[in-house]
C-alpha positions in Angstrom: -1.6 7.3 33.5 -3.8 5.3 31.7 -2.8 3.1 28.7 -5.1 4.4 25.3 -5.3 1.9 22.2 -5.5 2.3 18.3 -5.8 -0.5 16.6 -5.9 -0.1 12.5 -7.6 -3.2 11.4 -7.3 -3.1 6.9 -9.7 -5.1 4.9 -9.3 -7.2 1.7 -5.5 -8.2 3.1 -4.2 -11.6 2.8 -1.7 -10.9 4.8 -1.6 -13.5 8.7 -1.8 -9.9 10.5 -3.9 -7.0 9.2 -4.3 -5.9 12.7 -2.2 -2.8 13.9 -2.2 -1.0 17.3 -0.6 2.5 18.4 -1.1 3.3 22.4 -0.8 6.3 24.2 -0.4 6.8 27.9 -2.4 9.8 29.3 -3.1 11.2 32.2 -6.5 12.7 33.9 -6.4 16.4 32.2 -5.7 14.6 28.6 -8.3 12.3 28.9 -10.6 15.0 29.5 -9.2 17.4 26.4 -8.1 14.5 24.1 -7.9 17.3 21.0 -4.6 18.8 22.5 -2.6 15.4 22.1 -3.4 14.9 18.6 -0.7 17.8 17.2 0.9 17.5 13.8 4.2 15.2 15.6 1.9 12.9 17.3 -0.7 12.5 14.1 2.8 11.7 12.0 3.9 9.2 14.5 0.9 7.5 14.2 1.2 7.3 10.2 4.3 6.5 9.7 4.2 3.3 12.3 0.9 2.0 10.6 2.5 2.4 6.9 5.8 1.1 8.3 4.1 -1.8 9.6 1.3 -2.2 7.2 3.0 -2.0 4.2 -0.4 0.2 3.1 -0.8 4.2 2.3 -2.5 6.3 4.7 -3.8 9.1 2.9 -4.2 12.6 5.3 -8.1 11.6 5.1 -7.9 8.2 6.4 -5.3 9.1 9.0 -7.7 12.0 10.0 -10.5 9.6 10.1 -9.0 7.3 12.6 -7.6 10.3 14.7 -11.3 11.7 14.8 -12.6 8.4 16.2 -9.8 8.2 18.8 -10.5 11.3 20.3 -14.2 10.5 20.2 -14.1 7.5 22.0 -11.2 8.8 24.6 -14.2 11.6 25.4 -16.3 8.3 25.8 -13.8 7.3 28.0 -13.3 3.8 25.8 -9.6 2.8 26.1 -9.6 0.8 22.6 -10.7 2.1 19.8 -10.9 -0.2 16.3 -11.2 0.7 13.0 -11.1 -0.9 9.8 -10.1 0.5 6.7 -9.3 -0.4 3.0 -6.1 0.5 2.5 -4.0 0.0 -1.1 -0.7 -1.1 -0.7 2.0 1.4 -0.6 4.1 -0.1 -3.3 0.9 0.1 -5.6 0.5 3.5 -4.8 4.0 4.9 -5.3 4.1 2.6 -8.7 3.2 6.3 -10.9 6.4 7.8 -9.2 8.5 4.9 -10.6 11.1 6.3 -13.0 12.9 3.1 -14.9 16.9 4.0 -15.2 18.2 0.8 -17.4 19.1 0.8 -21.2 16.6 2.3 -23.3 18.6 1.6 -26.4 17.1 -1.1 -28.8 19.3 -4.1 -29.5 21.1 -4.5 -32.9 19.1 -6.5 -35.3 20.9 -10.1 -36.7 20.0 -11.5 -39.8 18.9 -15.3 -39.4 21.0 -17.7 -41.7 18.1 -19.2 -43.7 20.7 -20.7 -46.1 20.6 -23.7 -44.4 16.3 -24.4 -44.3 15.5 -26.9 -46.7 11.9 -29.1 -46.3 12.4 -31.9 -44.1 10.0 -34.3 -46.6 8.9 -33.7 -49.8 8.7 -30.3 -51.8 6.9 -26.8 -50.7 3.5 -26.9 -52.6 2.8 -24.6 -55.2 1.1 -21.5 -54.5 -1.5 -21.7 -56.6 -3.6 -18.0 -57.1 -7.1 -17.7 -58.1 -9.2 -15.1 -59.5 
């Protein structure tokens, strides 16, 4: 078996690590037909660890992208594979589906006391209007 490597490298990050790896062990026959490991399970495995540890949203094109250069360079026979991608942030992506659940009732209005205002020097001027 020989040890395979992803690593997801995101741009425009300020985060210490923006780099993120996924490995696969595979034998001779898998090496050789790398297009019958990447199934639906495996391609979702490979999603949900870079957006778990990214804290960024994989859209189905981007996660197809980096499966399509996998397999491309496995055929090579390269056992590491990098690819950097711009990725939002998954909590700025999910931000439409927030739905806000708190009070939505306007509070009561209170008259101020302005009983108690009176100039602190001297009078108010006169308004004075001209035509």
């Amino acid at each position: 078996m020989v040890k395979y490597s992803l690593e997801l490298k995101i741009k425009n990050h300020d985060d210490v690590q923006n780099s993120y790896r996924y490995t696969l062990d595979l034998n001779s026959a898998q090496e050789n037909r790398p297009e019958q490991i990447f199934e639906q399970e495996i391609c979702q495995r490979i999603k949900q660890k870079f957006q778990t540890e990214s804290a960024c949203k994989i859209s189905d094109a981007n996660l197809n992208r980096m499966i399509a250069a996998w397999k491309e360079d496995i055929r090579e026979g390269y056992r590491n594979t990098t690819i950097t991608l711009d990725l939002p942030l998954l909590i700025e992506s999910e931000i439409e589906k927030l739905q806000e659940s708190g009070n939505q009732q306007l509070p009561e209005m209170i008259e101020p006391n302005i009983s108690e205002i009176e100039p602190q020097i001297g009078a108010l001027p006169p308004l004075v209007f001209s035509d």
